[in-house]
C-alpha positions as CSV (number, residue, x, y, z in Angstrom):
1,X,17.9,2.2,0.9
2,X,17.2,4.1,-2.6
3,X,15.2,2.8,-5.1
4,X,13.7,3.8,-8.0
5,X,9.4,3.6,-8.4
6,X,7.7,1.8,-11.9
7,X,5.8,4.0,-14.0
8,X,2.4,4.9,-12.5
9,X,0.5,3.4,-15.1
10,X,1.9,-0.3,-14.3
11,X,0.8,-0.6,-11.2
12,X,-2.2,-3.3,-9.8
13,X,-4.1,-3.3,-6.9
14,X,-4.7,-7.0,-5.5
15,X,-6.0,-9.1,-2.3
16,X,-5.0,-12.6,-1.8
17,X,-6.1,-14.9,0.7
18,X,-2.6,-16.1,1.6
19,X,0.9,-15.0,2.6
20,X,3.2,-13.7,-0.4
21,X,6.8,-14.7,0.2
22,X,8.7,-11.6,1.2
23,X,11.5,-12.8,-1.2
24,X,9.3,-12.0,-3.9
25,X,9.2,-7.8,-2.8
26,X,11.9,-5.2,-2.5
27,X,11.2,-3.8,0.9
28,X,12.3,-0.1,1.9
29,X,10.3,-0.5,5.1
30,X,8.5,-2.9,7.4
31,X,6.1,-3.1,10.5
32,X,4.9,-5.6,12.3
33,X,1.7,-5.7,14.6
34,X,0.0,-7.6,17.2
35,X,-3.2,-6.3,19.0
36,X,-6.5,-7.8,19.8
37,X,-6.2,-11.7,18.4
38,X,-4.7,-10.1,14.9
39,X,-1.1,-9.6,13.5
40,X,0.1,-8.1,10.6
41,X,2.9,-6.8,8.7
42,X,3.2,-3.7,6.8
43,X,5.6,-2.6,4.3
44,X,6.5,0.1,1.7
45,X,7.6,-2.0,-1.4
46,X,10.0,-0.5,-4.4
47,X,6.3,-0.4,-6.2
48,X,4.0,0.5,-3.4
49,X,3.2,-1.3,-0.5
50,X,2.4,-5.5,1.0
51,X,0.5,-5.7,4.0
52,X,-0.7,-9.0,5.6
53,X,-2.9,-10.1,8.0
54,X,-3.6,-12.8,10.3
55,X,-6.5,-14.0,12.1
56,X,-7.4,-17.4,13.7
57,X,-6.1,-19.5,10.9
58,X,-7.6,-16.8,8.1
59,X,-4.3,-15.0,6.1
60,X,-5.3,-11.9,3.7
61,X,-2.6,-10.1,1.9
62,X,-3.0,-7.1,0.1
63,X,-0.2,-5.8,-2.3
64,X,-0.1,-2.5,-4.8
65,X,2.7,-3.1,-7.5
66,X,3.8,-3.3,-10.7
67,X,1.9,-5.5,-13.0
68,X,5.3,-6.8,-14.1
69,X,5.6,-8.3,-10.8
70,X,5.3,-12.0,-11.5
71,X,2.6,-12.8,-8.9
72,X,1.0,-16.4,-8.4
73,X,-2.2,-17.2,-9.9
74,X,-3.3,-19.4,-6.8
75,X,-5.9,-17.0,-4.4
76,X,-6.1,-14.5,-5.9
77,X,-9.0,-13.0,-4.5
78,X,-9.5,-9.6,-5.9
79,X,-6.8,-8.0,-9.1
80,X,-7.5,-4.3,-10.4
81,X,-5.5,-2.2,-12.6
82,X,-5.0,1.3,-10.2
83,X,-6.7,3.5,-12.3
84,X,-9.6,6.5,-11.3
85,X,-11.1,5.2,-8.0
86,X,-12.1,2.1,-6.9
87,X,-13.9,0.3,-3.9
88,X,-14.0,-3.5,-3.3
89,X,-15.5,-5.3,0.3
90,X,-15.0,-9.0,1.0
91,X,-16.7,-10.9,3.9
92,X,-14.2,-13.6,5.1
93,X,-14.7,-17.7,6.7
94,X,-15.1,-16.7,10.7
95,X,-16.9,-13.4,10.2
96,X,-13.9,-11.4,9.6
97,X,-13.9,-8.4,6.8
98,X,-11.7,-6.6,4.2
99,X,-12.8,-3.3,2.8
100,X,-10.6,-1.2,0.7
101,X,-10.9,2.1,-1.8
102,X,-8.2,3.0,-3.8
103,X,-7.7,6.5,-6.0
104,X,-5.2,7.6,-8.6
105,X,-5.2,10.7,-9.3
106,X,-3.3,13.7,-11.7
107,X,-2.8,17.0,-9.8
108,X,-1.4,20.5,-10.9
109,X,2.3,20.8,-10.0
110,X,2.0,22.7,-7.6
111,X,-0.6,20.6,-5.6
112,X,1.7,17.5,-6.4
113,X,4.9,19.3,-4.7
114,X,2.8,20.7,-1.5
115,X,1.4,17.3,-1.3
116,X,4.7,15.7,-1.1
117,X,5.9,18.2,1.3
118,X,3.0,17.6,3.2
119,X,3.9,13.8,3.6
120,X,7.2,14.5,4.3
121,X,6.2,16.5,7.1
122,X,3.4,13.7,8.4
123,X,6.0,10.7,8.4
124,X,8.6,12.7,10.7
125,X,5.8,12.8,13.1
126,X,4.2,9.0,12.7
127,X,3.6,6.4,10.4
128,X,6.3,4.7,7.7
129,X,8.0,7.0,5.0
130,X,10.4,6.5,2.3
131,X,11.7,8.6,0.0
132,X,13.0,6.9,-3.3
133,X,15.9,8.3,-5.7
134,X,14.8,11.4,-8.3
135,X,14.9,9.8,-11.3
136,X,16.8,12.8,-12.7
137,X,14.7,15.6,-14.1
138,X,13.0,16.3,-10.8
139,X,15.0,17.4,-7.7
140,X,12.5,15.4,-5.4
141,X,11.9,12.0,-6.0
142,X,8.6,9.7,-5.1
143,X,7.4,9.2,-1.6
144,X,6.0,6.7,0.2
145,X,3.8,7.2,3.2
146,X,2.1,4.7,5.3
147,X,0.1,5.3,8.2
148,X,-1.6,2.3,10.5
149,X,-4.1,2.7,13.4
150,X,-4.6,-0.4,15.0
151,X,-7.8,-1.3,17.4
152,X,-8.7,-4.2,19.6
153,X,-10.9,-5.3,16.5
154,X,-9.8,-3.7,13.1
155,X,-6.3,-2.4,11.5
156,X,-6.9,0.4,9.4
157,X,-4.2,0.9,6.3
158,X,-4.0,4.8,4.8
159,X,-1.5,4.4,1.7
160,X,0.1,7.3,-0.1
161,X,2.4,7.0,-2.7
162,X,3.5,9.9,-5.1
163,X,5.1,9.4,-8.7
164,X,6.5,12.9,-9.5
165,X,7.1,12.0,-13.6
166,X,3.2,11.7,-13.8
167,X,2.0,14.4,-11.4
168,X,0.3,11.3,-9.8
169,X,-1.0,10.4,-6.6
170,X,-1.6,6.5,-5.3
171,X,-4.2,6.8,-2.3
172,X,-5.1,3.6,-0.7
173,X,-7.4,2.6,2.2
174,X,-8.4,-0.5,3.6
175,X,-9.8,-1.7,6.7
176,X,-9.2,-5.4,7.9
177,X,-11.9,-6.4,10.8
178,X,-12.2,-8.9,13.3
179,X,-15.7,-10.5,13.7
């Protein structure tokens, strides 16, 4: 599937402590997992990425997007604009856990382009990748790259997304533990 990526600059970073409906995304790429008394589901969105996770009962679902994405209200447990660098940590009902940082930052072009080749190299050998249309004036367009290590205990989420118009690079990680 090609797709085209929103402007960096309209993206949001945000934790819910529900499902999202699926419907709602334009996937390019889905995982599922189940390990250790967890499941989850993983996928590169047209605007980033949704991943949720479910343990005992306890659903948290964390989405990077655009903030034209109409999004319910109902909770909403954590909503930042992805901008510099941020770090959030949430103890959960049950003794479960949700950390996450996020980073968005401007690189040289020539950092931006070895970076993307980079993560084109790293999702032929593991991990989701996507590669979404060139909007045009650049011959490569954005990428998407997620990678997922899964223990008896925790799923950890490293996030990479790349918006070659800005010289911009999304980097995302969050850990969602079992008590």
């Amino acid at each position: 599937m090609i797709s085209l990526r929103p402007k960096v600059g309209e993206l949001v970073f945000q934790l819910y402590g529900r499902a999202l409906h699926p419907e709602l995304f334009e996937m390019c790429a889905s995982r599922t997992v189940d390990r250790g008394g967890y499941s989850a589901s993983v996928s590169i969105t047209s605007a980033g990425h949704l991943v949720t996770w479910r343990k005992d009962g306890l659903t948290l679902t964390e989405v990077a997007t655009s903030v034209s994405q109409p999004l319910p209200q109902k909770r909403r447990l954590i909503s930042h604009r992805i901008a510099g660098e941020r770090s959030d940590r949430m103890e959960c009902r049950g003794g479960a856990s949700y950390q996450t940082c996020f980073q968005l930052e401007t690189v040289h072009q020539e950092v931006f382009w070895a970076f993307q080749q980079e993560l084109l190299e790293a999702g032929h050998r593991r991990g989701m990748l996507h590669r979404f249309e060139s909007k045009g004036r650049v011959a490569l367009g954005a990428i998407s790259w997620i990678d997922v290590e899964t223990r008896p205990r925790s799923l950890s989420i490293q996030a990479y997304h790349t918006f070659p118009d800005d010289l911009a690079i999304v980097k995302t990680q969050s850990v969602f533990e079992c008590p």
